[in-house]
VEXKOLKE-912434 format. One line per field, with one value per residue (C-alpha): residue in one letter; residue number from 1; x, y, z. Coordinates in Angstrom, 1 decimal. Layout:
! VEXKOLKE-912434
residuo: [A_...]
num: [NUM_...]
px: [X_...]
py: [Y_...]
pz: [Z_...]
END
This chain:
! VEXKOLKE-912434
residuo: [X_X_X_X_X_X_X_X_X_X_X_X_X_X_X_X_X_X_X_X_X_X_X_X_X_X_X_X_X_X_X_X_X_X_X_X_X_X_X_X_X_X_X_X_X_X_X_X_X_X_X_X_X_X_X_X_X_X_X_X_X_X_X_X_X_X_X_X_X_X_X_X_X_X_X_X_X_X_X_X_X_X_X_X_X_X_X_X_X_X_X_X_X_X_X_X_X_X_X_X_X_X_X_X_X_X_X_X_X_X_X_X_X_X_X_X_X_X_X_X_X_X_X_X_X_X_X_X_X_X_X_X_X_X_X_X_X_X_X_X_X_X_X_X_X_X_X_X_X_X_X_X_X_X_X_X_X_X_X_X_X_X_X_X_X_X_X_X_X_X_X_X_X_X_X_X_X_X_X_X_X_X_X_X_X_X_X_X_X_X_X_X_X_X_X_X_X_X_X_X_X_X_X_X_X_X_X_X_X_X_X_X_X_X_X_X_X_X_X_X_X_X_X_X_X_X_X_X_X_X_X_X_X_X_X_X_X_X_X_X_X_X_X_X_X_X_X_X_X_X_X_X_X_X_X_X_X_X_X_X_X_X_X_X_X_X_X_X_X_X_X_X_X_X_X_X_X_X_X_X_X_X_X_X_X_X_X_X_X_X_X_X_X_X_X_X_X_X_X_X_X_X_X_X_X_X_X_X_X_X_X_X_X_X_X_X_X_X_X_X_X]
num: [1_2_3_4_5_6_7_8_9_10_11_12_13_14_15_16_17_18_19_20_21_22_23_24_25_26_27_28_29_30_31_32_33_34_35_36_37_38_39_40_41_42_43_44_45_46_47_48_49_50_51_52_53_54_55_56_57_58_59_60_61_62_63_64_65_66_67_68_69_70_71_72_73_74_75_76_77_78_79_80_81_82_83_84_85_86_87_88_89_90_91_92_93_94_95_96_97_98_99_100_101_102_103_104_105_106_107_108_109_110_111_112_113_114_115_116_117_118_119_120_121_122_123_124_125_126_127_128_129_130_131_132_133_134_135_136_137_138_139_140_141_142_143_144_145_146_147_148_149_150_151_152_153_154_155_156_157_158_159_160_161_162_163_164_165_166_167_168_169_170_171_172_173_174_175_176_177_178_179_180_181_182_183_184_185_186_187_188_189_190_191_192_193_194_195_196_197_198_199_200_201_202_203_204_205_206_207_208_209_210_211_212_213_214_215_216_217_218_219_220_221_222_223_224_225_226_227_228_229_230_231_232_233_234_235_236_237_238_239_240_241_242_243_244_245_246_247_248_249_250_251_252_253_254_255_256_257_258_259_260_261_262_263_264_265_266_267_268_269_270_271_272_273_274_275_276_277_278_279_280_281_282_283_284_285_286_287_288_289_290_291_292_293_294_295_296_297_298_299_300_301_302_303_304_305_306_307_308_309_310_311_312_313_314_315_316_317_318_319_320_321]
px: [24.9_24.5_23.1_21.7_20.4_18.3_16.9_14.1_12.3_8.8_9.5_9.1_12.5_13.8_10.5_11.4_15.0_13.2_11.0_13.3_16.0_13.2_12.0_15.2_17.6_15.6_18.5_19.5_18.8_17.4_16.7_14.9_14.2_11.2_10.3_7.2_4.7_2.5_5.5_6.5_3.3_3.0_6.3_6.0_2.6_4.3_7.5_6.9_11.0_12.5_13.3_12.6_14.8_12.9_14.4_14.8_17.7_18.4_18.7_22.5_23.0_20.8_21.9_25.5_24.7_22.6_25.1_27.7_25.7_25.1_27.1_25.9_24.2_21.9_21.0_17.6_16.0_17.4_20.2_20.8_21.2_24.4_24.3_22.6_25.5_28.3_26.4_26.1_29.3_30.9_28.8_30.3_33.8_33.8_33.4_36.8_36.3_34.4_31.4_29.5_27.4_25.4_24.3_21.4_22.2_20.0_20.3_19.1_23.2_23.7_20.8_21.2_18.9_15.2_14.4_12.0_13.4_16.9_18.2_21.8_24.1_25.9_25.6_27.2_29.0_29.4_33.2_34.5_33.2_33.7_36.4_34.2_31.1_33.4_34.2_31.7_31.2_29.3_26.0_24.9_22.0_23.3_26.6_27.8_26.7_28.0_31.7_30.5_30.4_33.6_35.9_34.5_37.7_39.1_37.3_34.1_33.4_31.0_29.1_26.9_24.0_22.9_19.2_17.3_14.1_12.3_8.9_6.9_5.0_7.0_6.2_6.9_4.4_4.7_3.7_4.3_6.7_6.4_7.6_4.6_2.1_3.0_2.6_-0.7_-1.6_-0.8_-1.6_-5.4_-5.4_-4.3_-4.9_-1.6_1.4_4.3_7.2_8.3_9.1_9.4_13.3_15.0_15.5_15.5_16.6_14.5_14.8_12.0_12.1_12.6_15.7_16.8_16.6_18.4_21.3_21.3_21.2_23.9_26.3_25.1_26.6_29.5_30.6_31.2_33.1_36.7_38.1_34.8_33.8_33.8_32.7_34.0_34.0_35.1_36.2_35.5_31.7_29.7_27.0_24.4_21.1_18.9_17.1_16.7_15.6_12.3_12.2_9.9_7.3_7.2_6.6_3.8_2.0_2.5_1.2_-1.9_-2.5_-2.5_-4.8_-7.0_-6.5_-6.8_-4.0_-0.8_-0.8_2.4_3.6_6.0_8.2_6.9_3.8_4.7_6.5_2.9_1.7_4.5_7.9_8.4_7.0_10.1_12.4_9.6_9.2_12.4_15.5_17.9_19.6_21.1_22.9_24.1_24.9_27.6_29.7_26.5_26.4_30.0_29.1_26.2_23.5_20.7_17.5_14.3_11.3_9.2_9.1_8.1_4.6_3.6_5.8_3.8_0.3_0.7_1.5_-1.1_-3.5_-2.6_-2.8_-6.3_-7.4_-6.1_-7.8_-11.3_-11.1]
py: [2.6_0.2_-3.3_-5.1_-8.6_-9.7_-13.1_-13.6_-10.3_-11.5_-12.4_-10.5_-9.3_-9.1_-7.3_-4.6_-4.1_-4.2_-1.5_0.7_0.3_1.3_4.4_5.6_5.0_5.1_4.8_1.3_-1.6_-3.9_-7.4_-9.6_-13.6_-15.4_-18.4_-19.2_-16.8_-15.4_-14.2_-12.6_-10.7_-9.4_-8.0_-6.2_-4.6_-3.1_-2.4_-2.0_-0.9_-3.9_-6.9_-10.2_-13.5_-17.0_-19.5_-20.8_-21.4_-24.3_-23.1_-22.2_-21.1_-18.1_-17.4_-17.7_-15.5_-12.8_-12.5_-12.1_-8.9_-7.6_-5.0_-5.8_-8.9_-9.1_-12.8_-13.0_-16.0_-18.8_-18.6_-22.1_-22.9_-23.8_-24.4_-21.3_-19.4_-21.0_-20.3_-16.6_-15.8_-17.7_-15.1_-12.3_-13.8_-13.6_-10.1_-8.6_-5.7_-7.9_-7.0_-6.8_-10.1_-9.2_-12.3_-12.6_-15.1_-14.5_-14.8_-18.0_-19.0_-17.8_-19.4_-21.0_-24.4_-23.9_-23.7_-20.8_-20.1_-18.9_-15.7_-15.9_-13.3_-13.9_-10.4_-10.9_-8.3_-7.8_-6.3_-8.1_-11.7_-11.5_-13.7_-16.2_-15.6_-16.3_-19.7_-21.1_-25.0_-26.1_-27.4_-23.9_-22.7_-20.9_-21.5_-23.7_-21.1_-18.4_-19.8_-19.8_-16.5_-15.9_-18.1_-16.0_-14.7_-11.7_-9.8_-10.5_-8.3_-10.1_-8.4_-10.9_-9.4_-11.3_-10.0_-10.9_-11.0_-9.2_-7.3_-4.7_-4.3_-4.4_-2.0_-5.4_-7.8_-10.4_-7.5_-9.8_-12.1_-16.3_-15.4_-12.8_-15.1_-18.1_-16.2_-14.9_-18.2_-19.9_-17.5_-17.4_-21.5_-22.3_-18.7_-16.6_-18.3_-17.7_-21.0_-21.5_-18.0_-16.4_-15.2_-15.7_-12.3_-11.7_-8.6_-7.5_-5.2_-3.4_-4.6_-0.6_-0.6_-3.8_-2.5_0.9_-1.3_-3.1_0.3_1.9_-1.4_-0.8_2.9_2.3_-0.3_1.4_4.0_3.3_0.6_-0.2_3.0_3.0_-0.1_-3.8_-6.4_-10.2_-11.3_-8.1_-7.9_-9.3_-7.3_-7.6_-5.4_-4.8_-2.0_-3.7_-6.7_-8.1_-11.2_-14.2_-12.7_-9.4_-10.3_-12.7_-9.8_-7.3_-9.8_-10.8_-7.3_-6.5_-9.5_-8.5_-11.8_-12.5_-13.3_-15.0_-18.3_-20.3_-23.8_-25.5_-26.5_-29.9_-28.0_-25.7_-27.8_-29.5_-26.7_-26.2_-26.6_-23.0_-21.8_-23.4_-21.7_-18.3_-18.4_-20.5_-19.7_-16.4_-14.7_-11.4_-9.1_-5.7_-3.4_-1.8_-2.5_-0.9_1.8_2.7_3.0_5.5_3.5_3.8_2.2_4.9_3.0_2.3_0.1_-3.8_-3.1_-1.0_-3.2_-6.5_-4.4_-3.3_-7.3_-8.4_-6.0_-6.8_-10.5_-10.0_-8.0_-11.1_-14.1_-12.2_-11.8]
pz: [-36.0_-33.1_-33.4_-30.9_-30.7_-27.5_-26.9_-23.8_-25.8_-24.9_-21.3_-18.0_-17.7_-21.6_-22.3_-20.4_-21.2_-25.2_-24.3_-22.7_-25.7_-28.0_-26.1_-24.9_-28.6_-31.1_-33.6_-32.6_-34.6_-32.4_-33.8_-31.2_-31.0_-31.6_-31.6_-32.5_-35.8_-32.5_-30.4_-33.4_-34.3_-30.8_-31.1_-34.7_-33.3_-30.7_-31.6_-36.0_-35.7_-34.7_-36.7_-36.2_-35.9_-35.9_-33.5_-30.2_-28.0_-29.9_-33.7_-32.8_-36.4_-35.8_-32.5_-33.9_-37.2_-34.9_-32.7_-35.3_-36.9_-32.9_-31.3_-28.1_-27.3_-24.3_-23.3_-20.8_-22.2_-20.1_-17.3_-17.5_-21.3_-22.1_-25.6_-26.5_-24.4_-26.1_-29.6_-28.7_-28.0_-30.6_-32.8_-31.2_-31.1_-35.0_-35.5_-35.9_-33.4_-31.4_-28.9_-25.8_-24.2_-21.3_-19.9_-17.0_-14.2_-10.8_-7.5_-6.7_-7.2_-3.5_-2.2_0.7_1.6_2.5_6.4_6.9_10.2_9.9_9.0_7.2_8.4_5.0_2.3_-1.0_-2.3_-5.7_-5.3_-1.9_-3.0_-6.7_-6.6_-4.9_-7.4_-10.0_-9.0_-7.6_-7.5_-10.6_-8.4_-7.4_-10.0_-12.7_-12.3_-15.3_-17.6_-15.6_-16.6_-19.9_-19.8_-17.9_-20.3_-23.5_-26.2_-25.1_-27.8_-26.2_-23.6_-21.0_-18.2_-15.7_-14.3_-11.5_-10.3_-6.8_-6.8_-9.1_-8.9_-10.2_-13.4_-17.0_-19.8_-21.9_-23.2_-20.3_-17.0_-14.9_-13.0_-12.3_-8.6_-8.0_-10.0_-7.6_-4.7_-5.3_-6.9_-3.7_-1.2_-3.3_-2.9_0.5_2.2_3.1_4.5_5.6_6.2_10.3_11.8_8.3_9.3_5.8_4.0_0.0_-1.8_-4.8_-7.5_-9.4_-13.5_-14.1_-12.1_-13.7_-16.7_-16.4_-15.5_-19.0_-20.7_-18.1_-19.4_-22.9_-23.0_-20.9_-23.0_-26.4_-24.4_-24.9_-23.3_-22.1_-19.9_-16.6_-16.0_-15.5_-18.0_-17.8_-14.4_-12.7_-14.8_-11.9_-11.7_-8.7_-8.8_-5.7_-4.2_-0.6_1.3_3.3_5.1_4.2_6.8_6.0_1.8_2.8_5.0_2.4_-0.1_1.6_2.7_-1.0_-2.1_0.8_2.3_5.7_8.6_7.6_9.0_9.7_8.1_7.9_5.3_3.8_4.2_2.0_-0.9_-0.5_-1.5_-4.8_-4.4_-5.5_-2.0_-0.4_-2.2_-2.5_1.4_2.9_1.7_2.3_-1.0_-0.1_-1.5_-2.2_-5.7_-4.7_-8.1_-10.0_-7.7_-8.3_-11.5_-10.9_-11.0_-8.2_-8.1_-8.0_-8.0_-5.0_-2.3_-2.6_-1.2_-4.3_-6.6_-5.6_-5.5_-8.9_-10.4_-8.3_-9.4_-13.3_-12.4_-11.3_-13.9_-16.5_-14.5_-14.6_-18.5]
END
């Protein structure tokens, strides 16, 4: 019988994974964390087959005792808590067959600086640059945890998953993302915007693709010797079903708010706004899947116009309540 433990299971991206390991493998024994009675009691209602830890990313002896009962653990709470990292795998470390930590970094470890009017040339690879992802300096987001993950015991098989941008609607308790609710939040306060020329390019991933990796990593890695796919130093797992420039996101975006004309601004303009916008609307992060494609996963969902309509339309529908 597989366990597994999953922290971040109320959240936009953890929520989803949960629901698709309930609907998918119903046989699993899925315990998930809460921290607080409320979080909790949303999650018995609508999963009653799932069990409960109480904690947060700081009660490391119930990360550490979870994680020791888990055969697979899946981290999406926090990409940049350390001690909660360290405290999951040493869980894992102590069963004698050990076990599977997939870990959720994001893309924002690439970034480059906010400007609004250059387009990078520069495409990550997942395969080609995975020496450089690997060993990154320590001031790129993300990154100090990352080698927490990459210098786990040999009997903890680590995967990184390392999501763009994410959209679309989750079948979790928290539909939406913070990225889609700050843009419309914005765009609704100071009209729609976009940073200089609106050159810089993201890719994005719809939460269902996202999440049909995690399950994909999950399968392959009771095979033996892990499947067919890469674990440890080779485990860097990028997730993206395209790319839009800053421009063509805000005119998608307004066109779905029913907005008027984007306007242009510039950058201090924009952090004037939130700082979120400069890193939203200024900065390039691209990449492409290819070691999650090798390993036969593709992503199905539609395209980023429908994937922001459908979170904005859920947003709206929660701010007129």
């Amino acid at each position: 019988m597989v366990h597994i433990f999953i922290t971040g299971a109320t959240g936009y991206i953890g929520g989803n994974i949960l629901d698709e390991l309930v609907a998918k493998h119903p046989t699993y024994v899925i315990t998930a964390l809460a921290r607080a009675e409320t979080s909790a009691a949303v999650l018995r209602k609508k999963y009653p087959t799932i069990r409960i830890a109480m904690g947060d990313l700081d009660s490391i002896t119930v990360l550490e005792t979870e994680s020791e009962k888990a055969d697979v653990v899946i981290h999406t709470a926090d990409a940049d808590h350390a001690a909660s990292a360290k405290a999951l795998i040493a869980g894992v470390s102590k069963r004698p067959q050990g076990g599977l930590m997939l870990h959720t970094s994001g893309l924002t470890i690439i970034m480059d600086k906010p400007n609004g009017d250059h387009l990078s040339p520069r495409v990550w690879d997942d395969i080609a640059d995975v020496d450089e992802l690997t060993s990154l300096p320590d001031t790129h987001w993300h990154r100090p945890v990352d080698k927490i993950i990459l210098e786990a015991p040999e009997n903890v098989r680590t995967a990184i998953i390392c999501p763009p941008r994410v959209m679309g609607l989750s079948k979790g308790i928290k539909k939406s993302g913070r990225g889609t609710a700050a843009l419309r939040d914005g765009f609704k306060k100071a009209g729609p915007f976009q940073i200089n020329s609106g050159a810089p390019k993201q890719s994005y991933i719809h939460n269902n693709d996202l999440a049909k990796l995690y399950l994909l990593l999950v399968s392959e890695g009771f095979k033996p010797d892990g499947g067919a796919a890469q674990w440890k130093g080779e485990g860097y797992y990028f997730a993206e079903s395209g790319e839009a420039s800053a421009a063509e996101i805000a005119e998608a975006s307004s066109k779905a708010l029913g907005l008027g004309p984007v306007r242009k601004i510039s950058l201090a303009e924009a952090g004037d706004i939130g700082r979120i916008f400069t890193i939203l609307c200024g900065v390039n992060a691209r990449c492409v899947a290819k070691r999650a494609r090798k390993l036969g996963w593709e992503p199905t969902e539609e395209s980023y116009h429908h994937a922001l309509a459908e979170e904005f339309a859920v947003l709206d529908g929660e701010s007129d309540r």
